[in-house]
N, C-alpha and C positions, 0 to 999 in steps of 0.2 A: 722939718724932720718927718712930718707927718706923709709928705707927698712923698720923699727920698722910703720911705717906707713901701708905700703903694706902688711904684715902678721897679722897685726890687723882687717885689713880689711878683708881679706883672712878666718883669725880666724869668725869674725863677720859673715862672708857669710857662711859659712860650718852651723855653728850656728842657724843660719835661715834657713837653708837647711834641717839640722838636725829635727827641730821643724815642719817645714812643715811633716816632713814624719811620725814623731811622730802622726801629727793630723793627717792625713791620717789613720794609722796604728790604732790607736782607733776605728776608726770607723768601722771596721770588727765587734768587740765586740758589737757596737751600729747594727749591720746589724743582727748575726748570733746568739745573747742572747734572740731575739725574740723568737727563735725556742724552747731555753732550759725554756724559762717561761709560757708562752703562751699551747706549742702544750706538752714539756715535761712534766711540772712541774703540769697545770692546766685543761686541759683540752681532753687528749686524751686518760691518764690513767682512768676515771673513764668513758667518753665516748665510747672509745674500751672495756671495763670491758661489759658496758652495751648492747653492741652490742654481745660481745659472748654470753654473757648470753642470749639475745635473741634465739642463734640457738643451746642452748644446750640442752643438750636431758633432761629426767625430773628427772636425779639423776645432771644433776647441771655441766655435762661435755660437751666437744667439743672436738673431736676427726681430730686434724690435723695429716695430713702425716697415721692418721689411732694411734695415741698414746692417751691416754684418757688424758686429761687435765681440772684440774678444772676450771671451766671459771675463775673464781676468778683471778687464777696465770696466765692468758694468758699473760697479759700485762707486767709483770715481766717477764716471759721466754723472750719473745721478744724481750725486753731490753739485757737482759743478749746475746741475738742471736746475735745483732746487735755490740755489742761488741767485738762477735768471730768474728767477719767478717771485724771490724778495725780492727783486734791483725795482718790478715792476710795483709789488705791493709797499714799501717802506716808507716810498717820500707820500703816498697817499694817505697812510696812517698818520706819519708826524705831522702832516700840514692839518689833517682832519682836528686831532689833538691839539693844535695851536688854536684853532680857530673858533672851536667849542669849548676847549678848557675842559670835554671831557675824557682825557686820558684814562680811568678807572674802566668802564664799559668796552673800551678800546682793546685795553690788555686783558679782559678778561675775555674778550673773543676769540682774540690768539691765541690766547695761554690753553683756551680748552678745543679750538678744534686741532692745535697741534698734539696736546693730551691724548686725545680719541683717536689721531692718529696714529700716535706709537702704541699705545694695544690694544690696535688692529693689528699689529706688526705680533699679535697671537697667532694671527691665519696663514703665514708666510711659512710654506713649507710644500713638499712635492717638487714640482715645474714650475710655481709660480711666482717667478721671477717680475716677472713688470705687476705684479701687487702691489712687491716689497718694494720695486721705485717708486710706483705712486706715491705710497704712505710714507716714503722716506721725503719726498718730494715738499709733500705736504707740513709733512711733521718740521723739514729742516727751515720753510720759507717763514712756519709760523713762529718758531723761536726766535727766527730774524725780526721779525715784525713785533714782535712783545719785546722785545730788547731795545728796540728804538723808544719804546711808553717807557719801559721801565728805566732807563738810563738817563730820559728825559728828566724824572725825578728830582736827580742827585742836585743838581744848581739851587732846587727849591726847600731841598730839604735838608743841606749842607749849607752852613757859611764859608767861605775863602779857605781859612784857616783848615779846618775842619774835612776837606775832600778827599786828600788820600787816604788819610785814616781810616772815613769812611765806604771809601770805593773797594779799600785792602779786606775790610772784615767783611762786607758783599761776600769777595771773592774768596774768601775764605770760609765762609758759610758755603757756598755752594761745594767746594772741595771738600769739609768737611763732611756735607751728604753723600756726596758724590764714594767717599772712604766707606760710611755707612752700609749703603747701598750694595758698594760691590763686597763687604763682606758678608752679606746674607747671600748675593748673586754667587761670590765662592763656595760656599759649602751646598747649595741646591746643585750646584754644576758639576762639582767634584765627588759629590756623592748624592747623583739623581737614581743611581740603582738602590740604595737603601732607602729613597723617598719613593719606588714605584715607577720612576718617571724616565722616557729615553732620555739620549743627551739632548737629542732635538727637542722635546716638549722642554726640557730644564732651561733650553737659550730662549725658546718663544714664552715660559712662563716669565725669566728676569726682562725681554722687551717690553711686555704688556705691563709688566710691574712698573716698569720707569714712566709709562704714561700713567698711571695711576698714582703714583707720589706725587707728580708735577699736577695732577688735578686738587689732588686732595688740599697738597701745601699750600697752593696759589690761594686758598680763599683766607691767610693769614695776611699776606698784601692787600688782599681786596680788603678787606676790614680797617685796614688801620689806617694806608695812605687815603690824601683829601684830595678831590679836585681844587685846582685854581680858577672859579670863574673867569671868562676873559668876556670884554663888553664887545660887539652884540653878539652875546650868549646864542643866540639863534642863528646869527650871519648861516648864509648860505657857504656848506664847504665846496671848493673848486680846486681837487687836490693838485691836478696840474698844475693849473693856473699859478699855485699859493707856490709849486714847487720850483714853477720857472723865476716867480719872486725871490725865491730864496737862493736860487744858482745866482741870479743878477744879484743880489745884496752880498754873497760873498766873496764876487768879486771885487768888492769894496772890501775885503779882508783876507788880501792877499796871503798873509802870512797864517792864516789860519788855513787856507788850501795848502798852502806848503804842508805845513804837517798833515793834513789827511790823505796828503799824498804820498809822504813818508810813512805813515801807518798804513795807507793798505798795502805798497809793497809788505813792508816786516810781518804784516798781521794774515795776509794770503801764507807766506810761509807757514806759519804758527799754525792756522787752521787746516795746511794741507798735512803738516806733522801728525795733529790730532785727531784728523780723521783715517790719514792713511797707518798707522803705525802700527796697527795690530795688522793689519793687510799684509804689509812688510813681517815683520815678524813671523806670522803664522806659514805664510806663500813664501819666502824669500829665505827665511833664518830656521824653518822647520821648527818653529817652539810648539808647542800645546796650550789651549786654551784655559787651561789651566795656569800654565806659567804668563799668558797674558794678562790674566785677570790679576796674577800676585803683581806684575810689575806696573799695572795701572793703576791699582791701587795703591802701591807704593810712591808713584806719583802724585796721588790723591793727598797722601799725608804730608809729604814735603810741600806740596804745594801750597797745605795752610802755612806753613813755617814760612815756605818764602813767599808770600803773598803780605805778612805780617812783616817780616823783616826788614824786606824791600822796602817797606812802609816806612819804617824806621831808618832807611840807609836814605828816602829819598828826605826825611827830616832835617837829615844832616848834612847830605851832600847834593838836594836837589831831584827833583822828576826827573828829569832830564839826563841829570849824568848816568842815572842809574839804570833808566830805561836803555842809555846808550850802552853801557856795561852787560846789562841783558842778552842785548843784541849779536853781542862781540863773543858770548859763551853759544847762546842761541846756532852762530855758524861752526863752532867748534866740535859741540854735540853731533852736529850732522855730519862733520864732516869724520868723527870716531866711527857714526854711527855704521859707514860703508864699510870700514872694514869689520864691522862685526863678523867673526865664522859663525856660519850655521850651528845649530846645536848645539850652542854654550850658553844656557839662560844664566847664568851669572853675570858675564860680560851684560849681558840686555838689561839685566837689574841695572847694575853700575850706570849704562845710558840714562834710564827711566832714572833715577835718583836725579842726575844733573837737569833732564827735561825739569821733575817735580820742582827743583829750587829757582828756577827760574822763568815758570810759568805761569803761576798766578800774580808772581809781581810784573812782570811784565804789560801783563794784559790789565791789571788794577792800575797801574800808575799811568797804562796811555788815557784811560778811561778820565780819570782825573784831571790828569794835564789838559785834558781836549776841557771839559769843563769849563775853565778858566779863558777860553776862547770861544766860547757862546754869548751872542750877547744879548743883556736881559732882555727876558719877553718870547724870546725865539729858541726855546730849548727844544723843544720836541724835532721842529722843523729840523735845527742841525744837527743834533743827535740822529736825523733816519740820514743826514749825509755820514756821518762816523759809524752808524750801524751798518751803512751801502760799504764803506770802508773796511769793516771789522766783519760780519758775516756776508754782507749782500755784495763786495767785490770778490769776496774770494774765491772765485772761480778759475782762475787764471792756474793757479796751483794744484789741486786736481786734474782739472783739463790737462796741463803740461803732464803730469804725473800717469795718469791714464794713459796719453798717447805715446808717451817714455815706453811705456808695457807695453805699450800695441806695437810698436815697433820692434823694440828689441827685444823682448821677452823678458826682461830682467828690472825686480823690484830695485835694485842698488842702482842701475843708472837712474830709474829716476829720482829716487833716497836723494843723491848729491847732485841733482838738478838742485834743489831748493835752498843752497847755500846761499845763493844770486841775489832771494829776497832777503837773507838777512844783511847782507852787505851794501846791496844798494839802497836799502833801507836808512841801514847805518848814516851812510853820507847825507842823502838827503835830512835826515833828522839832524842832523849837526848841523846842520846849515841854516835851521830853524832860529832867529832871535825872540827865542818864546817870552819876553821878559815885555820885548816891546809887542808884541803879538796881544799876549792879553790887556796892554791899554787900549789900543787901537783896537779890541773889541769892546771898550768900554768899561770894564771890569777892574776893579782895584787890584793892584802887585800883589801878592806876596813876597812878607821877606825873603824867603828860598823857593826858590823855584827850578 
């Protein structure tokens, strides 16, 4: 009796152990979601558009490095740059992180020189145009790079049972800042003549702000998550090296490349929507930045609802179907989204409402599912292949999207370009036997999956 006491107890404490770091671990999401709402989503792409445009010559170009560039697509190349340059840094952090078990020190070096680079993104103003890529460059590779430590986490700090749930309220913690956030960035914005300020110092004051939350917040992760020593603690890291081991070891899990292959299509979609949408809207649909700010933050709040819900619909019906359901709205959204007329921010609300219900679940439950196809001991390592998939491939969709503009001149042709990745996404995800996937990584079923 005595012993059945002492293990309960034992149980009960890990339990509480467990949850503390859980709450911890949220709150990266609540620190670094600023940055993908705020300076990604709302306010830099149509900002930096209008600063190139400033220093372009009077056929409507800017010539970096000496290449003629539409101003238009600046903002989109950038993005897509900023992406080659995680593809370069992620697998060297996750294998670094496997190798040392010290993940902590990892993400908090990402986490703050992408911080210091979003407010620098204070000084972006006049003609200076290739600043604000740098610091966009910077900022976007390091979010990549912290998101492959921080996503590493979840297998160590979650049981089986326990990962959507948890992946859902992440995601819903960061949306809920992310809501925060831009309602203080709406009223400085909307009324920066009664605060003193132009409109341009009111949009470089909310960029510089979102690196300053994502500094401040990050030291509630630091604090609470633990490293996992791994033995020899001191091994020499050889990031290549560990990263060609980890391409050869997953080809021994076949079915786990299947779905990262099916998420980076669907998830390049997702990320070219998110960053290009205010771009669209502002350039394309003539709204004002004011009505951008109400309809992303209107995203913002449904997003916690469906980031939660989903949670609950994959309870009952499975990851998988629901992510597939996601997917199937995901292309219908877009493909509403081209006939939006100009000048009806209503209709744009309406869009943004269907994005927010089907955005943060979407992206919590691939999070999860992939989880369950890591196998023990190698999370970091495959988490920077699913973070190459989730921020560090998405280039493809930008890039297309930019050159759509450069071409035609028209944000709507490129808008229904990106129907392509939610559909061939779609397929390949179906085709996915995720059931047997996660044995064959090692990893016990789940009843529903």
């Amino acid at each position: 009796m005595g012993s059945d006491t002492v293990r309960a107890g034992r149980a009960g404490d890990e339990a509480a152990d467990r949850r503390r770091e859980q709450r911890g671990w949220y709150f990266y999401d609540w620190a670094c979601s600023v940055y993908s709402t705020s300076v990604l989503t709302v306010f830099l792409g149509p900002y930096l558009t209008a600063v190139a445009e400033s220093a372009a010559d009077p056929d409507g170009f800017v010539h970096p490095l000496g290449i003629p560039v539409r101003a238009g697509s600046f903002f989109a190349y950038c993005v897509s740059a900023s992406v080659i340059v995680a593809i370069v840094l992620m697998p060297l952090a996750g294998a670094a992180a496997d190798r040392t078990g010290r993940k902590k020190p990892l993400l908090a070096a990402a986490a703050y020189v992408g911080a210091g680079a979003t407010t620098g993104l204070f000084f972006l103003d006049g003609h200076r145009y290739l600043l604000g890529g740098l610091l966009l460059v910077v900022a976007n590779a390091s979010v990549a790079v912290s998101m492959v430590l921080y996503n590493s986490y979840l297998p160590q700090i979650a049981p089986p049972e326990e990962r959507d749930a948890v992946s859902s309220r992440g995601w819903a913690f960061g949306y809920a800042a992310g809501s925060l956030v831009l309602v203080a960035n709406l009223v400085l914005f909307t009324a920066h003549d009664s605060f003193g300020v132009s409109e341009s110092m009111a949009v470089r004051i909310c960029l510089a702000s979102a690196g300053l939350w994502w500094g401040v917040f990050t030291l509630v992760p630091l604090k609470r998550l633990r490293d996992r020593r791994t033995a020899p603690a001191a091994a020499p890291v050889h990031g290549w090296r560990q990263l060609a081991a980890t391409v050869r070891d997953m080809r021994d899990k076949p079915l786990t490349l299947s779905f990262l292959l099916a998420y980076l299509v669907y998830n390049d979609g997702i990320q070219t929507v998110i960053s290009q949408a205010s771009v669209y809207g502002s350039r394309e649909l003539g709204l004002s930045q004011a009505t951008l700010i109400t309809a992303v933050l209107m995203v913002q709040v449904l997003a916690v609802a469906g980031a939660l819900g989903m949670g609950r619909l994959a309870h009952r019906y499975g990851a998988k179907r629901t992510i597939l359901g996601s997917l199937a709205a995901w292309a219908a959204i877009l493909a509403a989204g081209y006939f939006l007329p100009a000048g009806a921010p209503m209709w744009f609300f309406v869009l943004a409402a269907g994005i927010g219900l089907v955005l943060g679940g979407s992206q919590a439950l691939s999070r999860s599912l992939f989880s369950h196809l890591v196998p023990p001991g190698k999370e970091a390592e495959y988490f920077s292949a699913y973070e190459m998939s989730d921020r560090g491939m998405s280039w493809l969709g930008p890039l297309l999207f930019g050159i759509t503009y450069q071409l035609t001149g028209s944000y709507r042709d490129a808008i229904i370009s990106l129907v392509a990745f939610f559909a061939i996404g779609f397929v390949l995800l179906a085709r996915v036997p995720v059931r047997r996937a996660i044995g064959d990584a090692g990893n016990p079923v789940p009843e529903r999956i």
